[in-house]
TORDRENPA-557114 format. One line per field, with one value per residue (C-alpha): z, x, y. Coordinates in steps of 0.2 Angstrom, whole numbers, plus 5000, padded with zeros to 4 digits. Each point is the difference from the previous one (the first is absolute). Layout:
<recs>
zz <- Z, ...;
xx <- X, ...;
yy <- Y, ...;
</recs>
This chain:
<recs>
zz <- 5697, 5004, 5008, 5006, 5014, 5004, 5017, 5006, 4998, 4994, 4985, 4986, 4985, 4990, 4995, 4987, 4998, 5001, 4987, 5003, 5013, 4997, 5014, 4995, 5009, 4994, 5010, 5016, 5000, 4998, 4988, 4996, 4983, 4996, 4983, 5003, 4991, 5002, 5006, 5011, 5007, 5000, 5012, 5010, 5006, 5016, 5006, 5003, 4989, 5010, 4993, 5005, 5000, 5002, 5015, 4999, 5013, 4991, 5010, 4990, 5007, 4993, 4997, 4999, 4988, 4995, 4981, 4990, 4986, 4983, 4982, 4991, 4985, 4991, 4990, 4986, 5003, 4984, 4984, 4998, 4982, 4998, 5011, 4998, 5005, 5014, 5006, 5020, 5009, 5017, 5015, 5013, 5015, 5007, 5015, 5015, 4994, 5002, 4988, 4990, 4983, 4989, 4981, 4986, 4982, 4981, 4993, 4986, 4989, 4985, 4985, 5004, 5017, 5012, 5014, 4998, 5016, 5015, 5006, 5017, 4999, 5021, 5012, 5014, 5017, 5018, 4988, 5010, 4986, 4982, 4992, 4986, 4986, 4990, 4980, 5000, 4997, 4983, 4983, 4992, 5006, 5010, 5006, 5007, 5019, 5009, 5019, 5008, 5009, 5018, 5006, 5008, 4986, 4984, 4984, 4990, 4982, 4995, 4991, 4988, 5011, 4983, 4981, 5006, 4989, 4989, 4982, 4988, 5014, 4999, 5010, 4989, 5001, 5000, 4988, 4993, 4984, 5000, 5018, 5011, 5009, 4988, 4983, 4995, 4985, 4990, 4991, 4983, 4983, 4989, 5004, 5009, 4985, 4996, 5020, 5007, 4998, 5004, 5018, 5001, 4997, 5009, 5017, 4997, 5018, 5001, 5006, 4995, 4985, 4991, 4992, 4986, 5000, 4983, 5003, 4983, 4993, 4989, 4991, 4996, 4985, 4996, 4983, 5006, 4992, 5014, 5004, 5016, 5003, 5018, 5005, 5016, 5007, 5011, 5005, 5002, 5016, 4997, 5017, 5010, 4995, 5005, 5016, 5000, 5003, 4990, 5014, 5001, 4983, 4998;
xx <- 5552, 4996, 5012, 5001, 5013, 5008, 4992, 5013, 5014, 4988, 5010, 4990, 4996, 4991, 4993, 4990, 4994, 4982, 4994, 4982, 4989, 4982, 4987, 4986, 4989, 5002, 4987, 5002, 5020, 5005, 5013, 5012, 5010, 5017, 5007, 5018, 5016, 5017, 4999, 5013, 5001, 4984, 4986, 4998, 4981, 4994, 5014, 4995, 5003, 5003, 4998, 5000, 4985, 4997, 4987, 4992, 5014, 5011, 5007, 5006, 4995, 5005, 4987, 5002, 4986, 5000, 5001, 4986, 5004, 4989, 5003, 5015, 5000, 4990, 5011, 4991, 5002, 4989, 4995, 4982, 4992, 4985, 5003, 5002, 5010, 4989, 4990, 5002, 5007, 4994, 5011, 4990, 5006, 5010, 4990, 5001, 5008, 4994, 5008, 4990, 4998, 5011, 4996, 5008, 4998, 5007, 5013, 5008, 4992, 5008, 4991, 4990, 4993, 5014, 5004, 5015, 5002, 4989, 4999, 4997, 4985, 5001, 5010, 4989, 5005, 5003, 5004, 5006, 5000, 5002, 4980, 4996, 4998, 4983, 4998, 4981, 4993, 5008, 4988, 5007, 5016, 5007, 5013, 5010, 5008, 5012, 5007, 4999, 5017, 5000, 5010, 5001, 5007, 4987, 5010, 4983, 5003, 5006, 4991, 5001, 4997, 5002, 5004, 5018, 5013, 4989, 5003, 4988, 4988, 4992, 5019, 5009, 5015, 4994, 5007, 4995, 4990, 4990, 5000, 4996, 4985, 4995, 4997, 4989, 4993, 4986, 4994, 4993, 4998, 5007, 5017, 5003, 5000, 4983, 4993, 5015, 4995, 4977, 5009, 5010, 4984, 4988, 5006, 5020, 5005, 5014, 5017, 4997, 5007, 4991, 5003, 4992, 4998, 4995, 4987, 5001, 4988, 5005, 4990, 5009, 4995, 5009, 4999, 4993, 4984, 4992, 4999, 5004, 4999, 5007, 4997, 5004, 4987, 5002, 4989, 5010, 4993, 5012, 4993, 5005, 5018, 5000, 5004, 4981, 4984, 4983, 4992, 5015, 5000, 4981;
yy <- 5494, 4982, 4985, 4985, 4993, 4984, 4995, 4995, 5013, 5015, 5003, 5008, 4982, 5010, 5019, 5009, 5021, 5002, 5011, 4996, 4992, 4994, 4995, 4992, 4984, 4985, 4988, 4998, 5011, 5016, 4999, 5014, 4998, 5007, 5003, 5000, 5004, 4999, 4980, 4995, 4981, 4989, 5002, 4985, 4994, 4999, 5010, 5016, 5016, 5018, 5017, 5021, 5009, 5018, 5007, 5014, 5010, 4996, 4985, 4984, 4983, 4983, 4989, 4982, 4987, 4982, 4998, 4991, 4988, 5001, 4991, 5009, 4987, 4989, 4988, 4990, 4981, 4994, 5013, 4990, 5005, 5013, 5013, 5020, 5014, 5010, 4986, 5000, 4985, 4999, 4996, 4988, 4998, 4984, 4990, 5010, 5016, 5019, 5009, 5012, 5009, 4993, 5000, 4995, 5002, 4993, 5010, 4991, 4985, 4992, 4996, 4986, 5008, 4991, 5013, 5007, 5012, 5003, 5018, 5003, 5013, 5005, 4988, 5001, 4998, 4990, 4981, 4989, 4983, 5005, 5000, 4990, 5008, 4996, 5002, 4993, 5021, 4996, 4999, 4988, 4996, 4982, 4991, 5015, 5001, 5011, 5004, 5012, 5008, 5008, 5014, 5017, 5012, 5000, 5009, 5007, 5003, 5017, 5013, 5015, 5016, 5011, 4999, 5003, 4990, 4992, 4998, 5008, 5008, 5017, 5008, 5011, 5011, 5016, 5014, 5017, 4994, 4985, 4992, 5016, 5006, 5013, 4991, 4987, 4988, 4999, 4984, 5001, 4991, 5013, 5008, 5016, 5014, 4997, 5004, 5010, 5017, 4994, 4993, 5017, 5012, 4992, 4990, 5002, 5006, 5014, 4994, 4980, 4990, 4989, 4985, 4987, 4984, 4992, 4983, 4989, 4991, 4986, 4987, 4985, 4987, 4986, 4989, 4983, 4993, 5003, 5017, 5008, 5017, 5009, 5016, 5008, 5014, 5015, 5013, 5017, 5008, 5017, 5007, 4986, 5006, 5019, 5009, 5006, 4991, 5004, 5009, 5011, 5006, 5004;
</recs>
């Protein structure tokens, strides 16, 4: 766990549970990065931050570090026209300041190419004035500005880990039937009585179900003078659908 403490009376102004710490240089620092949960308070620079660490015997010894500010934000002051989503927007440093790394990067742009939202791609570290952020990298675009926000705490943008919870994705709830490990589908353009009992002489395997899927082919006319004909085309590959490769049947 991390904290910081009032100077004064030692009381505890803000905490956080490490979940992971990254070391890693950054110029001339060695800088060690905490993603922390469980927020408490609001850590305060250049007061100093103190947390536990684990020796080798055993033995716990608190530790105590000064905290480096980096860019947490970058609020869009003017849209500009032109621009697009992923170009990078560099982050040049005020007169005098060492501060390190930072990058940002369009997120969001309207339909005329006005930016929208500046993401904030890696904060950098050790910035001491905010940087000005720099949209001249872009290929077309103008007239866009930003600023940059300092702070010790930078909220990174979530992510999916897994399929979990989404709608229409490849998780199923399994059963006895359909969705279960021993049963699977083939794909075909004719429907499954015409193939069913081929698949079941010559690769069928013991103990699975199988299924059919039926691709269909339309072609589609219509009555205008001009005529216009749409067809769609598919080329049924049936051994891309079976539990067997080529080389395993042969």
């Amino acid at each position: 766990k991390i904290r910081q403490r009032n100077r004064d009376t030692g009381a505890i102004t803000a905490s956080a549970q490490v979940d992971r710490a990254i070391q890693f240089q950054a110029g001339l620092y060695e800088v060690t990065e905490f993603v922390i949960s469980e927020l408490f308070g609001t850590f305060k620079p250049p007061q100093r931050v103190e947390f536990e660490i684990e020796r080798d015997d055993g033995s716990i010894v608190t530790i105590e570090e000064n905290i480096f500010t980096m860019v947490v934000a970058i609020d869009v002051d003017a849209g500009g026209s032109g621009y697009r989503e992923g170009e990078v927007v560099r982050l040049n440093n005020a007169s005098g300041d060492v501060g390190i790394g930072a990058i940002g990067v369009i997120d969001r742009v309207d339909g005329t190419g006005a930016v929208m939202r500046v993401a904030v791609r890696d904060p950098g570290t050790n910035y001491l004035i905010p940087p000005i952020a720099d949209f001249s990298g872009s290929a077309e675009g103008v007239g866009a500005a930003a600023t940059a926000t300092l702070g010790p705490v930078y909220t990174a943008d979530g992510f999916f880990g897994n399929n979990d919870g989404k709608l229409s994705s490849n998780k199923v709830l399994q059963d006895n039937y359909y969705y279960q490990d021993y049963s699977y589908v083939l794909k075909s353009e004719v429907t499954i009585d015409k193939w069913l009992d081929i698949i079941k002489k010559v690769i069928h395997p013991s103990g699975l179900k199988v299924f059919g899927e039926v691709t269909i082919f339309r072609c589609v006319e219509n009555e205008s003078p001009h005529e216009t004909r749409f067809q769609a085309f598919e080329i049924p590959l049936i051994g891309h659908y079976t539990p067997y490769t080529w080389l395993t049947i042969n």
